[in-house]
C-alpha positions as CSV (number, residue, x, y, z in Angstrom):
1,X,91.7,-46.1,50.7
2,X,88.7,-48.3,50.8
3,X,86.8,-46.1,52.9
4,X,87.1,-43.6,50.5
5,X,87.7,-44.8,47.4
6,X,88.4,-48.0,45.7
7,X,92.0,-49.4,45.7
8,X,94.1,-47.6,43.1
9,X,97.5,-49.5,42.5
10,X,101.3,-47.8,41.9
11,X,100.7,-46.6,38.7
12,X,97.3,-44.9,40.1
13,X,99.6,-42.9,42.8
14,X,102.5,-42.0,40.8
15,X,99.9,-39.9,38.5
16,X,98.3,-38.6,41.8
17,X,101.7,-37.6,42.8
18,X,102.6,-36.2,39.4
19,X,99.2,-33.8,39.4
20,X,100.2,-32.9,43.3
21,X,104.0,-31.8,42.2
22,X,103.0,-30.6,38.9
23,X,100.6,-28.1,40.4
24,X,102.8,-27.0,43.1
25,X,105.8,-26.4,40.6
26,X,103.4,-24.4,37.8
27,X,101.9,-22.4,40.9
28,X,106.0,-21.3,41.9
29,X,106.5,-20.6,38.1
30,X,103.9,-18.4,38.0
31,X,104.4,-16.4,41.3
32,X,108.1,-16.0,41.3
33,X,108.0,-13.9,38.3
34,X,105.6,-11.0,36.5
35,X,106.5,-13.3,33.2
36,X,105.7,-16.4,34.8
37,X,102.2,-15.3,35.6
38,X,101.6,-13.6,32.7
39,X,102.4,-16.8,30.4
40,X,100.7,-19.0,32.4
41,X,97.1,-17.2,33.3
42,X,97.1,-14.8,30.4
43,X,98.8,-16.4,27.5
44,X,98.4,-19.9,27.7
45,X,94.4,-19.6,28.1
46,X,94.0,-17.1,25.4
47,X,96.3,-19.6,22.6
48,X,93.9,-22.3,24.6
49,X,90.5,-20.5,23.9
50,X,91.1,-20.0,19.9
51,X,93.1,-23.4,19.3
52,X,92.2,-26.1,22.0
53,X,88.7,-25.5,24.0
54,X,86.5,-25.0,21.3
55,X,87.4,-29.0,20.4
56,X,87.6,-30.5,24.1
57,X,85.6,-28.3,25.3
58,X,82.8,-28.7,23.1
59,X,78.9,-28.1,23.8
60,X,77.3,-31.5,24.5
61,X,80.5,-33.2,24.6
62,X,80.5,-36.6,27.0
63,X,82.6,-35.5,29.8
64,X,80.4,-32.6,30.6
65,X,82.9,-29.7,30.1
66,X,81.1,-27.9,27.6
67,X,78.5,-26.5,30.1
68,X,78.4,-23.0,30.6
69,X,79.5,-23.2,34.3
70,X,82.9,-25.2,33.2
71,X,83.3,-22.2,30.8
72,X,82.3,-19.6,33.6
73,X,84.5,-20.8,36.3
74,X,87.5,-21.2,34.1
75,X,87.5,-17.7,33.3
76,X,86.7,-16.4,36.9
77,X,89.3,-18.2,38.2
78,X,91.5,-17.0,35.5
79,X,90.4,-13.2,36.4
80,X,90.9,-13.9,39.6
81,X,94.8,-14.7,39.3
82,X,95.4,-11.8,36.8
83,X,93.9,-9.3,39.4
84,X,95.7,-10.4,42.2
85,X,99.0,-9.7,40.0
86,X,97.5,-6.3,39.9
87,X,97.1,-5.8,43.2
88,X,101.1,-7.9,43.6
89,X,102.7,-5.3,40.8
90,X,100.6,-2.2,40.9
91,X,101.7,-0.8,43.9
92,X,98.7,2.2,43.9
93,X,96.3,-0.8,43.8
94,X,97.3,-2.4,46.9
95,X,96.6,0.7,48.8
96,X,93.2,1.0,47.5
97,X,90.8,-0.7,50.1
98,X,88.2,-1.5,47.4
99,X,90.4,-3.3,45.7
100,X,91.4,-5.3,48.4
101,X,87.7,-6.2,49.6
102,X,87.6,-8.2,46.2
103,X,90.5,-11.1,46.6
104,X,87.5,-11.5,49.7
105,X,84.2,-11.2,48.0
106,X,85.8,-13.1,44.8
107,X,86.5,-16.0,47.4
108,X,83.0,-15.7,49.1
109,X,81.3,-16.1,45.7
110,X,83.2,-19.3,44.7
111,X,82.1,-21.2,48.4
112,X,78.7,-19.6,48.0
113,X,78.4,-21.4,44.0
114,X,79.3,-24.8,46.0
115,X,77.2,-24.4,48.7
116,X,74.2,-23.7,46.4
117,X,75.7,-26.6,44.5
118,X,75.2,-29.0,47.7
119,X,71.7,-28.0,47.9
120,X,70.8,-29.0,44.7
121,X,72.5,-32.3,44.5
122,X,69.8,-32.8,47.7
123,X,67.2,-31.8,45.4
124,X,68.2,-34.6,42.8
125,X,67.1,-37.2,44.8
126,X,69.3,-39.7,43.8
127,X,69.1,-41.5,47.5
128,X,70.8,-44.4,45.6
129,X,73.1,-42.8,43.1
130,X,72.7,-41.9,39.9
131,X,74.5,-39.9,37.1
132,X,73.4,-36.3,36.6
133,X,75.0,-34.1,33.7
134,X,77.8,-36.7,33.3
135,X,79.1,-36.7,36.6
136,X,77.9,-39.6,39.4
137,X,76.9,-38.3,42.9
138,X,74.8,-39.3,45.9
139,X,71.7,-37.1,47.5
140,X,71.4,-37.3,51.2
141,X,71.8,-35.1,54.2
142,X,75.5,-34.4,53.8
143,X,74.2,-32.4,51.1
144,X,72.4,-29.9,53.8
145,X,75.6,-29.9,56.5
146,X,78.2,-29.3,53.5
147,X,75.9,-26.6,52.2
148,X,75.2,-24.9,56.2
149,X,79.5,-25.8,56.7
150,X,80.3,-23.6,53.1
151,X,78.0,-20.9,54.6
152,X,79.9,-20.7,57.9
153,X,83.3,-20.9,56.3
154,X,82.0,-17.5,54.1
155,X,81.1,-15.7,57.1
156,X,84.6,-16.9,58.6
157,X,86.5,-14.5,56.0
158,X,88.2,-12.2,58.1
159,X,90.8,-9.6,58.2
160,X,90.8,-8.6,54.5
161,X,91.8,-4.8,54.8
162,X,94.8,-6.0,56.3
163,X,96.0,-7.7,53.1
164,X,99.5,-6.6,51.7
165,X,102.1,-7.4,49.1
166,X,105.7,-8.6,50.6
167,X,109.1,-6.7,50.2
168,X,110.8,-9.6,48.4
169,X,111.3,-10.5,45.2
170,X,108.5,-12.7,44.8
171,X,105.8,-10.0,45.5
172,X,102.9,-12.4,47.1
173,X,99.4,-11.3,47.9
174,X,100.1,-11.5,51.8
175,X,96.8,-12.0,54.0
176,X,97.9,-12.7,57.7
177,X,94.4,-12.8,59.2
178,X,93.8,-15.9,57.0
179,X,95.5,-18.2,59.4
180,X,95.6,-22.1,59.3
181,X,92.5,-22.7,61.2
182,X,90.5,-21.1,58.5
183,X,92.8,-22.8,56.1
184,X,91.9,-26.1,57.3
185,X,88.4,-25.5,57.8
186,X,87.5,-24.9,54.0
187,X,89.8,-27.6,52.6
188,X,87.7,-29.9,55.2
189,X,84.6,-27.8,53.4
190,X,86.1,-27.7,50.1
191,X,87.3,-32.0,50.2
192,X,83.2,-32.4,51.3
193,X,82.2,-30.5,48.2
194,X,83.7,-32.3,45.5
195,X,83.3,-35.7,47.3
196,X,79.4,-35.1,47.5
197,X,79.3,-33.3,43.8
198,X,82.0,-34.4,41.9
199,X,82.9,-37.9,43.8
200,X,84.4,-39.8,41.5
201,X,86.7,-36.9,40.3
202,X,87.7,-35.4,43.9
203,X,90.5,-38.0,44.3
204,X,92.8,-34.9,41.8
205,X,90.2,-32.0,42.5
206,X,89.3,-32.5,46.1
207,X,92.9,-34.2,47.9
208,X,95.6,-33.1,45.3
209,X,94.0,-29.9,44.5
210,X,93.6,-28.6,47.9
211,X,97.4,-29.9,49.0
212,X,98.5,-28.2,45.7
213,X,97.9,-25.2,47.3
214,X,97.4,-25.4,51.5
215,X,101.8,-27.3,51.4
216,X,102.6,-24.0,49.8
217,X,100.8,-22.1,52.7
218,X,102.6,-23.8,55.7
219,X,105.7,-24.8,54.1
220,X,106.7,-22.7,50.9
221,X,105.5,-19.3,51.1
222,X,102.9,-18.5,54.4
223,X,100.3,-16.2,53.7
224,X,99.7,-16.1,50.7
225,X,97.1,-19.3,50.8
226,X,94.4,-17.2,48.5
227,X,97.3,-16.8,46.2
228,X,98.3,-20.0,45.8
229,X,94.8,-21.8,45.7
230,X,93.6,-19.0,42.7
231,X,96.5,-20.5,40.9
232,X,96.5,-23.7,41.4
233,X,92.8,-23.9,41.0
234,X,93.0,-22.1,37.4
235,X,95.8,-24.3,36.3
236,X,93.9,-27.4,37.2
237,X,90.5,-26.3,35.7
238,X,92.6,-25.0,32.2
239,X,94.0,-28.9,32.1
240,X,90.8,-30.3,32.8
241,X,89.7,-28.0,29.9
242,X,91.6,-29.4,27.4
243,X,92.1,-32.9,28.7
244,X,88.6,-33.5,29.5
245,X,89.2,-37.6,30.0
246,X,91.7,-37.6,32.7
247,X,89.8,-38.3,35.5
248,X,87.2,-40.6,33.5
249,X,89.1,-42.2,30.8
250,X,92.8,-42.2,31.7
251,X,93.5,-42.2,35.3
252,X,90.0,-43.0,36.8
253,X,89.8,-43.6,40.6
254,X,85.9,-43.5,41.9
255,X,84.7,-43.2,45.3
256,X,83.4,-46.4,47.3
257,X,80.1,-44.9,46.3
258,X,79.5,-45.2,50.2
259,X,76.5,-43.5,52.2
260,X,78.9,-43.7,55.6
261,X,81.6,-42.0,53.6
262,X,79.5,-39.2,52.5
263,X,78.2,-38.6,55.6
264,X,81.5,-38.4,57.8
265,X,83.1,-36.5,55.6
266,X,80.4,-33.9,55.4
267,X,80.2,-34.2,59.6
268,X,83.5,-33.3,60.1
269,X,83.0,-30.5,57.8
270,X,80.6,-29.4,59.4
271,X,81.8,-29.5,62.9
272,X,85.2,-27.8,62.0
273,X,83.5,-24.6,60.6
274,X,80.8,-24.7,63.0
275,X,83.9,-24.1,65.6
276,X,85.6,-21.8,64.0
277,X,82.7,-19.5,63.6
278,X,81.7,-20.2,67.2
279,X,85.5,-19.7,68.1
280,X,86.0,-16.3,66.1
281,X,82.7,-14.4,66.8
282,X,83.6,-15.1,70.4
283,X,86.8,-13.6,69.8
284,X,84.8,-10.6,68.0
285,X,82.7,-10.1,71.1
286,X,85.4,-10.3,73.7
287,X,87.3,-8.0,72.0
288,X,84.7,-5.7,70.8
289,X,86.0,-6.1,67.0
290,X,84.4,-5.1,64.0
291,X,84.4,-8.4,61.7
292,X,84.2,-5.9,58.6
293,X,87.1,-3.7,59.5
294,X,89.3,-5.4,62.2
295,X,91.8,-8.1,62.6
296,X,91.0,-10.7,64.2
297,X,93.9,-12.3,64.4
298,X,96.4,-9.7,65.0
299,X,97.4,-10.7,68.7
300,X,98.2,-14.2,67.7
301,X,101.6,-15.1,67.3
302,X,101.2,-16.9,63.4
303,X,100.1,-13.7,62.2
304,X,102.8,-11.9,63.7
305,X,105.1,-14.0,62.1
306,X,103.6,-13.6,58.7
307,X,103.7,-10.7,59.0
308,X,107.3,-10.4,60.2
309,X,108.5,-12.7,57.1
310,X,107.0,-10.8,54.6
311,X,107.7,-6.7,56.1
């Protein structure tokens, strides 16, 4: 932990345990039923928007949620779990191919607003640290290979048309091209982000966050990754929302504030999506596949196996 971040004692990783588990059990609630879903990313926001946000969530307010892109992302991420129930329940919208292109483009957008968001904590300047819009982060070039490793990971998205809901009970957006090399390439993407522009908040948003939803995808329910990160992303933005202190105030644990730190963990990054692109386009090539249209993955045993669970 001190490479990373400071020291945090017991009490400090029983509440990082408690977001981890809490996350992972609101994220089952809301996929193993319509009702589950429907409380949790329609209700619960709307009774939140007229009653609780327009308090924590204030304009101008000192733990910087009141910006427009707080607002923004909160509902996007919200849209984004309450159309992938329409694609999970409406059975004539999982047939329609432009309907499943979005899960992908919705998913390109988000990396591309953090990869932008790399390059302009680079164009800050703060070589030394400093804290902009109530956050503390760290210019340098890990800026530049986070932003080119987000860019890499988006052109990575494959396999999209192939997405389908599963014959059980549950009903899961099931995308068997999206296999754990991808998976593990933007979660090293994803960790880099909110290290570099979010530091001393990426101990919940960057590690718990991204386990909240990638133990799901190899343990609990595999592929269905997308699924599980939309939720577990909007339940964790919704309780940032309204309990804008936690990672400031009540549970606090910064980053070492570390130029080496930044830059390894930006590296590594960088060289996992660097080969996986250089992996998968030479997949394309050898077998003449069209990255739009195709599979990738379809002669590789995990997706067969996805795809077998889930038929």
């Amino acid at each position: 932990m001190g490479i990373l971040y400071q020291a945090t004692n017991f009490t400090g990783w029983a509440i990082w345990f408690f977001v981890l588990f809490a996350l992972m059990a609101f994220n089952e609630f809301g996929r193993s039923t319509k009702w589950g879903g429907i409380i949790l990313f329609l209700i619960v926001p709307i009774v939140l928007t007229i009653f609780v946000w327009p308090t924590t969530a204030a304009p101008g307010n000192e733990y910087g949620t009141g910006n427009w892109f707080n607002w923004v992302k909160t509902y996007s991420a919200l849209a984004g779990c309450l159309w992938f129930m329409f694609i999970r329940y409406k059975p004539s919208f999982a047939k329609k191919k432009w309907a499943l292109f979005l899960p992908a483009f919705i998913l390109a957008i988000n990396i591309l607003e953090a990869s932008i968001r790399d390059f302009q904590c680079f164009t800050y300047g703060a070589w030394n640290g400093a804290r902009v819009n109530n956050l503390w982060l760290m210019s340098g070039p890990w800026n530049i290979m986070n932003g080119i490793a987000g860019l890499l990971n988006i052109i990575t998205i494959c396999g999209w048309a192939g997405i389908f809901v599963s014959k059980d009970k549950t009903k899961d957006m099931i995308w068997p091209d999206m296999i754990w090399s991808w998976i593990v390439a933007y979660d090293l993407w994803n960790f880099a982000y909110t290290y570099n522009c979010i530091a001393d908040h990426s101990f919940y948003c960057g590690l718990a966050l991204l386990l909240s939803c990638t133990i799901p995808a190899f343990f609990i329910k595999k592929g269905a990754w997308l699924q599980h990160r939309a939720q577990t992303l909007a339940l964790w933005i919704m309780f940032v929302m309204t309990v804008p202190s936690f990672a400031d105030r009540i549970a606090p644990v910064s980053t070492t504030h570390n130029s080496t730190a930044f830059f390894i963990v930006s590296l590594l990054s960088l060289i996992a999506n660097a080969a996986l692109a250089i992996y998968q386009f030479n997949k394309i090539f050898k077998n003449k596949l069209n990255p739009l249209k195709d599979e990738i993955y379809k002669d590789t045993e995990v997706y067969k196996k996805v795809v077998e669970e889930n038929i």
